[in-house]
C-alpha positions as CSV (number, residue, x, y, z in Angstrom):
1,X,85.9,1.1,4.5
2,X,82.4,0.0,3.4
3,X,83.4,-3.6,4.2
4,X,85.0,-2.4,8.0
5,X,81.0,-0.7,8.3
6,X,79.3,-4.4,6.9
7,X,81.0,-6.2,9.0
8,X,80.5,-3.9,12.2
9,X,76.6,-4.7,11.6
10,X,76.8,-7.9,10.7
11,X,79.1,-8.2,14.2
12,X,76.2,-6.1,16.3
13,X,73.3,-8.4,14.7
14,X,75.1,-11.7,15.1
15,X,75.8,-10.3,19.0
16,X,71.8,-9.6,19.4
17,X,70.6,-12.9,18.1
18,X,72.9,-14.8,20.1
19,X,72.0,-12.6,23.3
20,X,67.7,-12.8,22.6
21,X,68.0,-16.5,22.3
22,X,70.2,-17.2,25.3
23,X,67.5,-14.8,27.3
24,X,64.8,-16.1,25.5
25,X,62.4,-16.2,29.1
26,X,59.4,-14.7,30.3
27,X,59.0,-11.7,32.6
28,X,56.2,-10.8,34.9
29,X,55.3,-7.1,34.2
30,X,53.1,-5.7,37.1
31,X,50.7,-3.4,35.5
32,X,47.8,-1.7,37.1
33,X,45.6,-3.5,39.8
34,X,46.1,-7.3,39.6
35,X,47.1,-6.8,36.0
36,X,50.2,-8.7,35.0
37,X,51.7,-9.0,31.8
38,X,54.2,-12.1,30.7
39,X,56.7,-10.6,27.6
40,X,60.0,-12.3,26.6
41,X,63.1,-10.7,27.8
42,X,64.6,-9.7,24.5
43,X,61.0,-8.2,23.4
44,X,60.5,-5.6,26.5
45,X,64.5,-4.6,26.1
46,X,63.8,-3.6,22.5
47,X,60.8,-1.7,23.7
48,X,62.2,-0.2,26.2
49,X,65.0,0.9,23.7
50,X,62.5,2.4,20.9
51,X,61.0,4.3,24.0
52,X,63.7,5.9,24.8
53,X,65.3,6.6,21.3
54,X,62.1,7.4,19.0
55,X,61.6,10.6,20.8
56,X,65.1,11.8,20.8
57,X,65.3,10.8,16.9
58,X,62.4,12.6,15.8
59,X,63.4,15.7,18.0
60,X,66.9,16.1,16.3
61,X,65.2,14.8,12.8
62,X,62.6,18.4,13.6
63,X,66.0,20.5,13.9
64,X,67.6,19.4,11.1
65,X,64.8,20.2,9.1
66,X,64.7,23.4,10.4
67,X,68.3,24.3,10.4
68,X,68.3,22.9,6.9
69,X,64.8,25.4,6.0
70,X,66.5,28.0,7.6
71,X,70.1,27.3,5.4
72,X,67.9,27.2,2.3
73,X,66.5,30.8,2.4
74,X,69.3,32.2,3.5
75,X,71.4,30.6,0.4
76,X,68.8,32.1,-2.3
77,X,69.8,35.0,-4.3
78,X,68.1,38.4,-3.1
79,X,64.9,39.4,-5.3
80,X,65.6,42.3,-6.8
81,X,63.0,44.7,-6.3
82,X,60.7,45.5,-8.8
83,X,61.4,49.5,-10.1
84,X,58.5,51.9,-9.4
85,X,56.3,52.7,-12.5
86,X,57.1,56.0,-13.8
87,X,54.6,58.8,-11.4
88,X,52.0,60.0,-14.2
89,X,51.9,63.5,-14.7
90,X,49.2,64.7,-16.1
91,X,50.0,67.2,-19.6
92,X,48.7,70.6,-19.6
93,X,47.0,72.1,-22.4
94,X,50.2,74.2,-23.1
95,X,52.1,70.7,-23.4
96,X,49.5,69.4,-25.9
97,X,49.5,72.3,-28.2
């Protein structure tokens, strides 16, 4: 199974090479005012794509933590409360004859 997962990647990586070198071009990016900006095709999809995902990944990240927090103090064993110190009572002078 580990080899089925290796070679998955491998299959995805080899795929994304071949596709950012057969798009290797530049794109004109119209930013504000006269501003353009000239990025490689390949470059602005993965930025677009970490724009998108990063977000989303650390939101779900935040809940497992918290679900996983949460999880935690509810598996710990009760305290047991501590027993009250015996009230003082004070002795009369009958008691300590």
């Amino acid at each position: 199974m580990k080899f089925l997962r290796t070679l998955f990647w491998v299959v995805v990586a080899v795929s994304l090479a071949i596709f950012a070198v057969g798009n290797w071009n530049d794109v004109s990016i119209n930013l504000w005012g006269n501003l353009q900006a000239e990025v490689k095709l390949p470059v602005l999809l993965l930025l677009i794509f970490l724009i998108g995902f990063l977000p989303t990944y650390f939101i779900m990240r935040g809940r497992l933590w918290s679900v996983k927090r949460k999880l935690a103090l509810a598996e710990r064993p009760p305290v047991a409360p501590m027993p009250a110190p015996p009230a003082f009572e004070p002795q009369t002078e009958e008691e300590l004859a």
